[in-house]
N, C-alpha and C positions, 0 to 999 in steps of 0.2 A: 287698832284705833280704840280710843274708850271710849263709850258711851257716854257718859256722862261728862266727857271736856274737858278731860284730860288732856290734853295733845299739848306739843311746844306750842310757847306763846307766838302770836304771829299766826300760827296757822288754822284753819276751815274744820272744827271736826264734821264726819258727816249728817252731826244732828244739825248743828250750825248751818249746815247747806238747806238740811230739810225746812228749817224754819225761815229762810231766805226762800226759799222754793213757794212756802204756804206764804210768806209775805207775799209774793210776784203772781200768786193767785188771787188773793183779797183784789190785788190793784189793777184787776180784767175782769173782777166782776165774779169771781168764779170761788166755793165755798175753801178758805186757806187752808189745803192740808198740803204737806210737799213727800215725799219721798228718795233717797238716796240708794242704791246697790254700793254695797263694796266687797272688792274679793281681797285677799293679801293686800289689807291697808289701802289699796286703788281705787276711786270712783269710776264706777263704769258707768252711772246711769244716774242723771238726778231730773225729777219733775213735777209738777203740780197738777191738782184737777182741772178740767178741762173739758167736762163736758157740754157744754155751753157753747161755747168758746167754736169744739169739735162737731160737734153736734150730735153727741155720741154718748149714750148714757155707761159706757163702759171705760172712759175717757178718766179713771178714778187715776189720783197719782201712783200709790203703788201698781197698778197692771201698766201705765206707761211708762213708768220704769222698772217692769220687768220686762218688758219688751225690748226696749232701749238696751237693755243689760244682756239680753238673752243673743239680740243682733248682734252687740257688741264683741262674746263672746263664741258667737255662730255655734248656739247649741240651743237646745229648748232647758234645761237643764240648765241650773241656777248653784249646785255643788259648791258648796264652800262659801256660797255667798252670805251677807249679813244684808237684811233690810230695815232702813232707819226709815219708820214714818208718824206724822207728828199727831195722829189720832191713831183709838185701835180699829184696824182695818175692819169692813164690812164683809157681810158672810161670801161675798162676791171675790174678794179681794182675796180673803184668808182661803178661799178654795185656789185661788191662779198660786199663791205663795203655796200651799203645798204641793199643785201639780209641778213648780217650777223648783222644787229641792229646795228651797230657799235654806241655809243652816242654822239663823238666829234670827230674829225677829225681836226689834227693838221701837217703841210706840212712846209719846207721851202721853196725852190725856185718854182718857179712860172714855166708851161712848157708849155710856150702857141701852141708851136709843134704838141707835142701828149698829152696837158692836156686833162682830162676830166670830172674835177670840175669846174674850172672857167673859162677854153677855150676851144674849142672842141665844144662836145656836152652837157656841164654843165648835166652830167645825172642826178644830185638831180635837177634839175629845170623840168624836164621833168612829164608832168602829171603822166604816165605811172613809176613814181619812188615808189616805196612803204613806202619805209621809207630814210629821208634825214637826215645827221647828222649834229651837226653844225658843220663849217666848219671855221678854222681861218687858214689864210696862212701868209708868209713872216716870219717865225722864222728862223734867219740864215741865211736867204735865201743868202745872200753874200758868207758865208762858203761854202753853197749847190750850187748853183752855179759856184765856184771855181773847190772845186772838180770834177763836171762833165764836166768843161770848161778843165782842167788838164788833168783827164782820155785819154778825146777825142784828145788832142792836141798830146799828145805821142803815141798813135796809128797812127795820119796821119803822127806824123814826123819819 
């Protein structure tokens, strides 16, 4: 699957889902980030944030679907997976992605805030990381960006 939306016309790449996903979160109230698992081209797992919602401050989209995905898969262990999510994950998030083998890790906007891949505490740079995925960011990132620039703006207004 390409990252960047490639795919036959007609069909869902898994960024498309993610950002459908962070859509479906804006519209519950909940900050729009979305997340997708794929292994050989399949979705196994797609979700939004939800801790609100959950009541549950760990309710972040990528670890609900790596959980989703890991079920899916009846293993803890994420091998060979790819994870599409539509900001770069937080240091929370980028520690579940490397406990769970995750094998690429694809982001759009950038969150130098509370990143915790390439801002923060870049957790895969850290000795102490076990396994580090590759990591390519900036897909969309203008859409992804939007969206959370939008969310936020109508909550303060």
């Amino acid at each position: 699957m390409n990252p960047a939306g490639g795919a036959p016309p007609g069909t869902l790449t898994a960024l498309d889902r993610a950002f459908a996903a962070a859509r479906a979160a804006a519209a519950i109230g909940e900050v729009p980030v979305g997340a997708v698992v794929v292994r050989d081209g399949k979705v196994l797992a797609i979700a939004h944030n939800q801790p609100r919602r959950l009541h549950d401050p760990t309710a972040h989209a990528e670890i609900l679907a790596i959980r989703a995905a890991c079920a899916a898969l009846g293993s803890e262990r994420l091998t060979g997976c790819d994870l599409y999510v539509t900001l770069e994950p937080c240091p929370m998030c980028a520690g579940a992605i490397s406990f769970a083998r995750i094998r690429r890790l694809y982001y759009g906007a950038a969150d130098p805030k509370g990143g915790g891949v390439e801002h923060g505490p870049r957790v895969f740079d850290q000795p102490t990381c076990h396994h580090a995925p590759e990591v390519y960011g900036g897909f969309r990132e203008r859409e992804a960006a939007a969206l959370l620039r939008d969310f936020f703006a109508q909550r303060r207004g």
